[in-house]
mmJSON file of the N, C-alpha and C atoms, coordinates in Angstrom:
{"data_MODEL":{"atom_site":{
"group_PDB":["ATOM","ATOM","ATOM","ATOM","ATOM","ATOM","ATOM","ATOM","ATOM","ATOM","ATOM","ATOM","ATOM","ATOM","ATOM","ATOM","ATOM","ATOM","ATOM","ATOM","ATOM","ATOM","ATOM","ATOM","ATOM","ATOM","ATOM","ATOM","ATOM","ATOM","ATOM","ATOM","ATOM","ATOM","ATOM","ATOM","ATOM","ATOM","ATOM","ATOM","ATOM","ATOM","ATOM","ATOM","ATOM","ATOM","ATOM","ATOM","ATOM","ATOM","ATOM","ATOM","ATOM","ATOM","ATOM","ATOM","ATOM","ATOM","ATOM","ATOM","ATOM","ATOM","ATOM","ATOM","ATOM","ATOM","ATOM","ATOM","ATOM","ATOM","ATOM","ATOM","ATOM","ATOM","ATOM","ATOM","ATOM","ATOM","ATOM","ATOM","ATOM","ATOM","ATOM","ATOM","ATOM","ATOM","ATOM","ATOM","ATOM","ATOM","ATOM","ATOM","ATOM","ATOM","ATOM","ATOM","ATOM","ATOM","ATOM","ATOM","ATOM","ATOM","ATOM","ATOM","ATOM","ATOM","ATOM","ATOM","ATOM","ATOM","ATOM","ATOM","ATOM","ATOM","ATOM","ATOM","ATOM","ATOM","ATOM","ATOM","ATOM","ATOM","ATOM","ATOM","ATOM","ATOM","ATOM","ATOM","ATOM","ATOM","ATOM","ATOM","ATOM","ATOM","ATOM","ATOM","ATOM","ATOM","ATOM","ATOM","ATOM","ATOM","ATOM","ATOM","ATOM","ATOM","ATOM","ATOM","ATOM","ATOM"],
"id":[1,2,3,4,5,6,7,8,9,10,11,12,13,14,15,16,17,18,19,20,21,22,23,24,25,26,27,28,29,30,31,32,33,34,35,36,37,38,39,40,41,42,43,44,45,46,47,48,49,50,51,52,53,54,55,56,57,58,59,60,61,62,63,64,65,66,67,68,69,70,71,72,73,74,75,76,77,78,79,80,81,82,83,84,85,86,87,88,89,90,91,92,93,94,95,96,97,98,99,100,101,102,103,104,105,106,107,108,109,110,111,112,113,114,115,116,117,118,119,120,121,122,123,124,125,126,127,128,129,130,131,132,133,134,135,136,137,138,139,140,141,142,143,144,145,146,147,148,149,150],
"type_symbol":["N","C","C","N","C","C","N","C","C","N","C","C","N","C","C","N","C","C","N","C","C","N","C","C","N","C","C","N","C","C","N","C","C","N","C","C","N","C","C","N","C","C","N","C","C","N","C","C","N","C","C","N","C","C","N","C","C","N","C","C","N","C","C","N","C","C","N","C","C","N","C","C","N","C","C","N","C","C","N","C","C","N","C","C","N","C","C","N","C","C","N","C","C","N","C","C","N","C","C","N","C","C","N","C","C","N","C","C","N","C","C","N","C","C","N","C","C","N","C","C","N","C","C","N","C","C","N","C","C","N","C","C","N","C","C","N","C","C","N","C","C","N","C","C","N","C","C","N","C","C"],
"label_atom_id":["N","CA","C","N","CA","C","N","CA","C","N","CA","C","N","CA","C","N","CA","C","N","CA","C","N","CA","C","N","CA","C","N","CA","C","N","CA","C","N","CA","C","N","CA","C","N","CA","C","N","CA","C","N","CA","C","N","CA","C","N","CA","C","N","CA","C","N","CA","C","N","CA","C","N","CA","C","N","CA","C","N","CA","C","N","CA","C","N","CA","C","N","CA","C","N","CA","C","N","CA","C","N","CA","C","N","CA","C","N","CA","C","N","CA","C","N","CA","C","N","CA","C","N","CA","C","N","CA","C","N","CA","C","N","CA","C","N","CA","C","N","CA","C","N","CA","C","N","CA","C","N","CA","C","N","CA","C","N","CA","C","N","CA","C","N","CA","C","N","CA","C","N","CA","C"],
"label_alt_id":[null,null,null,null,null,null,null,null,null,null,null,null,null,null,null,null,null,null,null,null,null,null,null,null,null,null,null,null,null,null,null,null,null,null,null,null,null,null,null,null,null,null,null,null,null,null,null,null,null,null,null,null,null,null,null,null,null,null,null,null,null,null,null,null,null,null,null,null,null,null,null,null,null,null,null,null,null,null,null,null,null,null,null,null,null,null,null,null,null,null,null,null,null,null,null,null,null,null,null,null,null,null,null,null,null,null,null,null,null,null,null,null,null,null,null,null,null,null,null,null,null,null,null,null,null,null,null,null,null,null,null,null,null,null,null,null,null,null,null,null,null,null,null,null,null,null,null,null,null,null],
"label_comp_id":["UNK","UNK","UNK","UNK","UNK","UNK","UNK","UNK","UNK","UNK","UNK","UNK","UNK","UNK","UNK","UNK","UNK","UNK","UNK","UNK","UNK","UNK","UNK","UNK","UNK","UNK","UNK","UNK","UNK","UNK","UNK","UNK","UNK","UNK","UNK","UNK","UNK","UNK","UNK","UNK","UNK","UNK","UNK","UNK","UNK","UNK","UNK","UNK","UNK","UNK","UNK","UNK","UNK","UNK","UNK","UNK","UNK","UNK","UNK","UNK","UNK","UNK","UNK","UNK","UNK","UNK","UNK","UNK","UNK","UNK","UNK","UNK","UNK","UNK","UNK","UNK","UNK","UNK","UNK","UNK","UNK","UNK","UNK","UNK","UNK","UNK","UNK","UNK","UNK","UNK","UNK","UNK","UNK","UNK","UNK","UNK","UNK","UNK","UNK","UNK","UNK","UNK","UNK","UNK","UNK","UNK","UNK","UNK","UNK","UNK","UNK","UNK","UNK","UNK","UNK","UNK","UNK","UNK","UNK","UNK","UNK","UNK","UNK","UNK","UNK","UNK","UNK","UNK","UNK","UNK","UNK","UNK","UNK","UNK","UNK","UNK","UNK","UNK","UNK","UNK","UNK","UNK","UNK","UNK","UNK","UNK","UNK","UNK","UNK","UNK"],
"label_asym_id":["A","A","A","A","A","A","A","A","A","A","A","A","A","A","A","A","A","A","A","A","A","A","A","A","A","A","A","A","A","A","A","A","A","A","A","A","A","A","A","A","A","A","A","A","A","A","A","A","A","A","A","A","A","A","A","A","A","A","A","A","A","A","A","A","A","A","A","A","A","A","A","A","A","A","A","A","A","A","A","A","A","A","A","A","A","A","A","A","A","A","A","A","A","A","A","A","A","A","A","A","A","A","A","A","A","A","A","A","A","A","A","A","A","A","A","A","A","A","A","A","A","A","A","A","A","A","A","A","A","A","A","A","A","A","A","A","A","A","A","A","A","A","A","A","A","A","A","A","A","A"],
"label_entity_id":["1","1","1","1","1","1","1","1","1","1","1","1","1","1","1","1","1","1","1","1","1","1","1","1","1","1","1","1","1","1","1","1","1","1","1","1","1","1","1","1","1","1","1","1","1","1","1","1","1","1","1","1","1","1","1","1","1","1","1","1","1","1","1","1","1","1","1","1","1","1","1","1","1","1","1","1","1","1","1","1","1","1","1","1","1","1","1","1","1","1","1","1","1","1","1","1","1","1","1","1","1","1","1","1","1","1","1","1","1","1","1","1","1","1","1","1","1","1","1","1","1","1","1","1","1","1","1","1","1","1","1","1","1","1","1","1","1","1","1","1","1","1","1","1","1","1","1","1","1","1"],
"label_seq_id":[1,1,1,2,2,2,3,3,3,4,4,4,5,5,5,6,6,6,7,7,7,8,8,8,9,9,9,10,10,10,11,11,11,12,12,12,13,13,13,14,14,14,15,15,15,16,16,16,17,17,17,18,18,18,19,19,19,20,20,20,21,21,21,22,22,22,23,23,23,24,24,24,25,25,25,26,26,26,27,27,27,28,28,28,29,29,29,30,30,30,31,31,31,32,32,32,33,33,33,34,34,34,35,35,35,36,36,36,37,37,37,38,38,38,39,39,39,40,40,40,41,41,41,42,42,42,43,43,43,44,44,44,45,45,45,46,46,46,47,47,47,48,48,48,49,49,49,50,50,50],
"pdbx_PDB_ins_code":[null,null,null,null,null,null,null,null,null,null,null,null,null,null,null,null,null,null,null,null,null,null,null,null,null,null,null,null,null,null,null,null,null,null,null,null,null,null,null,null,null,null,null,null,null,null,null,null,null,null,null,null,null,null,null,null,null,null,null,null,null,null,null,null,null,null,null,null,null,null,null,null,null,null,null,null,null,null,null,null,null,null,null,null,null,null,null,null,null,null,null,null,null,null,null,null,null,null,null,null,null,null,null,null,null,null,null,null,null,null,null,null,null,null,null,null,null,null,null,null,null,null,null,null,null,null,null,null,null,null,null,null,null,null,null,null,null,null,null,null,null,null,null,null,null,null,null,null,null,null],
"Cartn_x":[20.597,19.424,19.765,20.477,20.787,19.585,19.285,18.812,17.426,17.566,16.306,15.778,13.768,12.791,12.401,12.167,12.144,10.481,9.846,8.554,8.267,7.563,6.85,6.162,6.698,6.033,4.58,4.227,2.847,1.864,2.307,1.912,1.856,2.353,2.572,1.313,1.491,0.441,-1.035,-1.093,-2.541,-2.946,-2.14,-2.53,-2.72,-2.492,-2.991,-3.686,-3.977,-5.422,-6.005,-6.523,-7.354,-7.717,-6.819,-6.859,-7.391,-6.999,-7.559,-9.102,-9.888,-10.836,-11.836,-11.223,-11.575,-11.844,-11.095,-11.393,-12.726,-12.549,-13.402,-15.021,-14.824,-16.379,-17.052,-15.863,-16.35,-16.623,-16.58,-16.824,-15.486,-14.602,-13.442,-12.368,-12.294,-11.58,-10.575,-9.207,-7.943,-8.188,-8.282,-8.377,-7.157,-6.53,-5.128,-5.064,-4.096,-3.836,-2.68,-2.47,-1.466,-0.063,-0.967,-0.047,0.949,0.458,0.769,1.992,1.946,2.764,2.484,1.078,1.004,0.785,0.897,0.234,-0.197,-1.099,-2.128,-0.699,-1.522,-0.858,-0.209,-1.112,-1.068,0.01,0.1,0.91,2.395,2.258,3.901,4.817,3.714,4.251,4.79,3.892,4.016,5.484,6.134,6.982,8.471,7.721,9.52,10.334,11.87,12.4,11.852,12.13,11.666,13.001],
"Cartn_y":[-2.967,-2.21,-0.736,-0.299,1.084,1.703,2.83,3.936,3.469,2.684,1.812,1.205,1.721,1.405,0.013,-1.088,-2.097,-2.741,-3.176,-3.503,-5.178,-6.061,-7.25,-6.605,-6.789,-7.186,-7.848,-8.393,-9.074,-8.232,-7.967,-6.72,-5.547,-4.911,-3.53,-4.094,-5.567,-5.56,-5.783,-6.287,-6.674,-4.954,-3.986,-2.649,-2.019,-1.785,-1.86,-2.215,-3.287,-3.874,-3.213,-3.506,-2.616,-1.014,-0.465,0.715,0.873,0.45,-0.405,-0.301,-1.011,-1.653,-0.374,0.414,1.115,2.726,2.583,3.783,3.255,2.108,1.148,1.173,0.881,1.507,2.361,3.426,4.85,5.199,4.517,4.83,6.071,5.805,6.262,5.499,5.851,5.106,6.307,5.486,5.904,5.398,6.25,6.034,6.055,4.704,4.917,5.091,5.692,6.522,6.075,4.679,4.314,5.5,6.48,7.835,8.29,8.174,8.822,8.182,6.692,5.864,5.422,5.536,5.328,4.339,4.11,2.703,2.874,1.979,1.949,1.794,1.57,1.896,0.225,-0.695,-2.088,-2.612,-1.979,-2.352,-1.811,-0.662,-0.364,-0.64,-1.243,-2.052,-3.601,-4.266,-5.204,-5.039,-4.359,-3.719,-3.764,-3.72,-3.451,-4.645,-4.581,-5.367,-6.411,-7.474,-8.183,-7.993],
"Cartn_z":[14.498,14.132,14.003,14.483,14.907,14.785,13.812,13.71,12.967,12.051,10.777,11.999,11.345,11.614,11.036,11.282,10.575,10.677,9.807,9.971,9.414,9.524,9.086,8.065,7.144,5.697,5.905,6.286,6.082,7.251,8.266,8.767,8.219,7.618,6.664,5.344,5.063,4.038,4.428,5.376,6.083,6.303,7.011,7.527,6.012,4.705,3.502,2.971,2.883,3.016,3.46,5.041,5.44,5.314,5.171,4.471,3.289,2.296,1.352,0.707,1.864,1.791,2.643,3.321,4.256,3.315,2.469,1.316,0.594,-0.164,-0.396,0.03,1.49,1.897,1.737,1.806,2.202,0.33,-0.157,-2.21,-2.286,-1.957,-2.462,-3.265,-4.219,-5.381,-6.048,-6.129,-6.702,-7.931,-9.344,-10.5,-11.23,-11.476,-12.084,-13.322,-13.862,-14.947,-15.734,-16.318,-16.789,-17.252,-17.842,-18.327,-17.195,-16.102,-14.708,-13.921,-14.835,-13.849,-12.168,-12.144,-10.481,-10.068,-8.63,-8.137,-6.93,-6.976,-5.546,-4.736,-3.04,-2.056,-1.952,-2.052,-2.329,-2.956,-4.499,-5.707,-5.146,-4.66,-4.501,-3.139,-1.93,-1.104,-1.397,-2.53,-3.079,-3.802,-4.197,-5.171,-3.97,-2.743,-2.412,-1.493,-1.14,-1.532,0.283,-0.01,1.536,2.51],
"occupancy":[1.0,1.0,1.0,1.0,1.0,1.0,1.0,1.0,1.0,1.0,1.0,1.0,1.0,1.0,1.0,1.0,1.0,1.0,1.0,1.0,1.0,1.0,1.0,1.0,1.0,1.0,1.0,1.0,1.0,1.0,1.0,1.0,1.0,1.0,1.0,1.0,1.0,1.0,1.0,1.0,1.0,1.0,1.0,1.0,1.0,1.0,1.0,1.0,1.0,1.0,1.0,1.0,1.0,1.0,1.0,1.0,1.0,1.0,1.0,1.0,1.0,1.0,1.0,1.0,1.0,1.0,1.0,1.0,1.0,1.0,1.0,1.0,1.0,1.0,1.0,1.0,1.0,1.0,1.0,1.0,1.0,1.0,1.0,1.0,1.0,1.0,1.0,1.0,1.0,1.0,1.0,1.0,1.0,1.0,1.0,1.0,1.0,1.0,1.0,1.0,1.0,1.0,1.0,1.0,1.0,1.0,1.0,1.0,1.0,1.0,1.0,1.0,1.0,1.0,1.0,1.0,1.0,1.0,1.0,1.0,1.0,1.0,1.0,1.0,1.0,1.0,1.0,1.0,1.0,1.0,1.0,1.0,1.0,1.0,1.0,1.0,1.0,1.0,1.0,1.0,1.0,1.0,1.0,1.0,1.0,1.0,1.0,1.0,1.0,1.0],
"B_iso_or_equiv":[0.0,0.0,0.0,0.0,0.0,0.0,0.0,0.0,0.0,0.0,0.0,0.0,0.0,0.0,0.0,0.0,0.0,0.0,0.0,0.0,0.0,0.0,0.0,0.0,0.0,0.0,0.0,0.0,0.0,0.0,0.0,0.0,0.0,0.0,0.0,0.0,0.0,0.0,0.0,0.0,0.0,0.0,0.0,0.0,0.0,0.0,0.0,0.0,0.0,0.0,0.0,0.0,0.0,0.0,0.0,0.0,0.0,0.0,0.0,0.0,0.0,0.0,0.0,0.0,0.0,0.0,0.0,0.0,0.0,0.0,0.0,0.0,0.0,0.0,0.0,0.0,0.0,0.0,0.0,0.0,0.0,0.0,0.0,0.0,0.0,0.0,0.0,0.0,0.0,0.0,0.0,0.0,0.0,0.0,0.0,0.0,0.0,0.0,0.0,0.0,0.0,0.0,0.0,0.0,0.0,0.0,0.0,0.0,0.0,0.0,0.0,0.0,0.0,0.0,0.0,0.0,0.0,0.0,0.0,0.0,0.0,0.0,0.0,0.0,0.0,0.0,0.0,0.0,0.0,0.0,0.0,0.0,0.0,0.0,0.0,0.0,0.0,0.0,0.0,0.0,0.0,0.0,0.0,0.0,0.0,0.0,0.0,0.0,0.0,0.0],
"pdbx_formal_charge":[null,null,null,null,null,null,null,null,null,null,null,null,null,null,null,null,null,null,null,null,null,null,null,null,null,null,null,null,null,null,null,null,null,null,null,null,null,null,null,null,null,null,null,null,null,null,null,null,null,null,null,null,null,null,null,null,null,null,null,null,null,null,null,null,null,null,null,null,null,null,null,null,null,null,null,null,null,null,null,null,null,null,null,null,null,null,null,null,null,null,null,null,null,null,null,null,null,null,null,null,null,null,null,null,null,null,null,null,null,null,null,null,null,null,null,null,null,null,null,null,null,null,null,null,null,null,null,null,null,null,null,null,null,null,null,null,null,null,null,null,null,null,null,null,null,null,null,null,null,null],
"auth_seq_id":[1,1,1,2,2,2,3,3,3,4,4,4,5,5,5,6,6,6,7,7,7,8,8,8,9,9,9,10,10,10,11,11,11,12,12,12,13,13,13,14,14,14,15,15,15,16,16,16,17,17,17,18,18,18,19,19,19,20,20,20,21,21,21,22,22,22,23,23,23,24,24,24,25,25,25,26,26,26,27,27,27,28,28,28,29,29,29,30,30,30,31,31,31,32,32,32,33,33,33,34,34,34,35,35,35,36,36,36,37,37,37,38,38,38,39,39,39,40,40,40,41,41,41,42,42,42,43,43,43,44,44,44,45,45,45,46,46,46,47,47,47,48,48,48,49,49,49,50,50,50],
"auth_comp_id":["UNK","UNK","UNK","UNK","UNK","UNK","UNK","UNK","UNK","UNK","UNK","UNK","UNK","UNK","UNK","UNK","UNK","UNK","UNK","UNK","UNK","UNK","UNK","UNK","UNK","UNK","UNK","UNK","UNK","UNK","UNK","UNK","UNK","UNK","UNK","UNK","UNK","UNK","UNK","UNK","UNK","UNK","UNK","UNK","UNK","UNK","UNK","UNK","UNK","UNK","UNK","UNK","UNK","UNK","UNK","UNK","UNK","UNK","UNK","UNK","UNK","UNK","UNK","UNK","UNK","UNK","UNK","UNK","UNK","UNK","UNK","UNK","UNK","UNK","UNK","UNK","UNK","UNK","UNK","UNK","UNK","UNK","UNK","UNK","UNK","UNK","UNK","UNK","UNK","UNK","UNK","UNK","UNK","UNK","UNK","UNK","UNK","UNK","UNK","UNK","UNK","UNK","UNK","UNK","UNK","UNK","UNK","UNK","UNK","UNK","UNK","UNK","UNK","UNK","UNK","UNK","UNK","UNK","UNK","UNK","UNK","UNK","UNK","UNK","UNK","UNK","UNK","UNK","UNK","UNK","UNK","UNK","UNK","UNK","UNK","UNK","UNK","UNK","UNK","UNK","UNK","UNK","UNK","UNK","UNK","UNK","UNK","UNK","UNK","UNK"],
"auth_asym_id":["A","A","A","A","A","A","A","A","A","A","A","A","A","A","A","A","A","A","A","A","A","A","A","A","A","A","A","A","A","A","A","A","A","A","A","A","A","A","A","A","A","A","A","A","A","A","A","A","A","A","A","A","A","A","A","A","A","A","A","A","A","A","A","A","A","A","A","A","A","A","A","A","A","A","A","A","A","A","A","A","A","A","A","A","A","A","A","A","A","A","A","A","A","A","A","A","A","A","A","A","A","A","A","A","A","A","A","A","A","A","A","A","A","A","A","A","A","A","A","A","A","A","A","A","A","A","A","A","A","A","A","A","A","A","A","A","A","A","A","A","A","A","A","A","A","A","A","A","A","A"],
"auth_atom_id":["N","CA","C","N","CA","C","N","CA","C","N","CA","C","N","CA","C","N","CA","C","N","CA","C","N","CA","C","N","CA","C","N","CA","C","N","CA","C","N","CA","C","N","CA","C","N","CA","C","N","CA","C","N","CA","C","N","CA","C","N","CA","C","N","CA","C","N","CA","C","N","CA","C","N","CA","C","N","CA","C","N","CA","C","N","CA","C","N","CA","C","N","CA","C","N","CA","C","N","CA","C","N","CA","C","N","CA","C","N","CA","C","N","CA","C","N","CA","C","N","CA","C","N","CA","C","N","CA","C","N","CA","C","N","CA","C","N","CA","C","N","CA","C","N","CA","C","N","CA","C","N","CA","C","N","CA","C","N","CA","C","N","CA","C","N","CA","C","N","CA","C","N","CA","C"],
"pdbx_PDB_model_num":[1,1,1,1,1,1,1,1,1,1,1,1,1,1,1,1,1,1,1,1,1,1,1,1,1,1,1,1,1,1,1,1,1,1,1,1,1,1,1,1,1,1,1,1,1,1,1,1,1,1,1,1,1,1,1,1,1,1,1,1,1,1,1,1,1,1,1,1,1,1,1,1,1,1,1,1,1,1,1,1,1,1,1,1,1,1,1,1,1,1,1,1,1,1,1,1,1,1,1,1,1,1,1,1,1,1,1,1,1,1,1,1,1,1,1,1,1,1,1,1,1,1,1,1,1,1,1,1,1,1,1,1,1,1,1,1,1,1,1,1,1,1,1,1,1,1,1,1,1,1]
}}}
C-alpha cells in the first residue's frame, strides 16, 4: 500500500450519488455544456480505471 490512498469504488459511487441527489434537492443543477467538455461528478468517477 505504501503511501496510495485506496478507496471501494462502489463506495466512492454510492457517496456521489448522494451528493448527487443532495444538490438535486436543494434545485441545484450542473448545466453541461457539450462545448466545455465537462462531466458531472457521477460521469467522471464512472470514467476511471477499477
Amino acid at each position: 500500500m505504501g503511501k496510495l490512498v485506496r478507496f471501494n469504488l462502489d463506495e466512492v459511487m454510492a457517496w456521489a450519488r448522494r451528493c448527487s441527489k443532495e444538490m438535486e434537492d436543494h434545485g441545484i443543477e450542473v448545466a453541461q455544456d457539450p462545448r466545455q467538455d465537462r462531466r458531472s461528478l457521477l460521469q467522471a468517477i464512472a470514467k476511471l480505471p477499477a
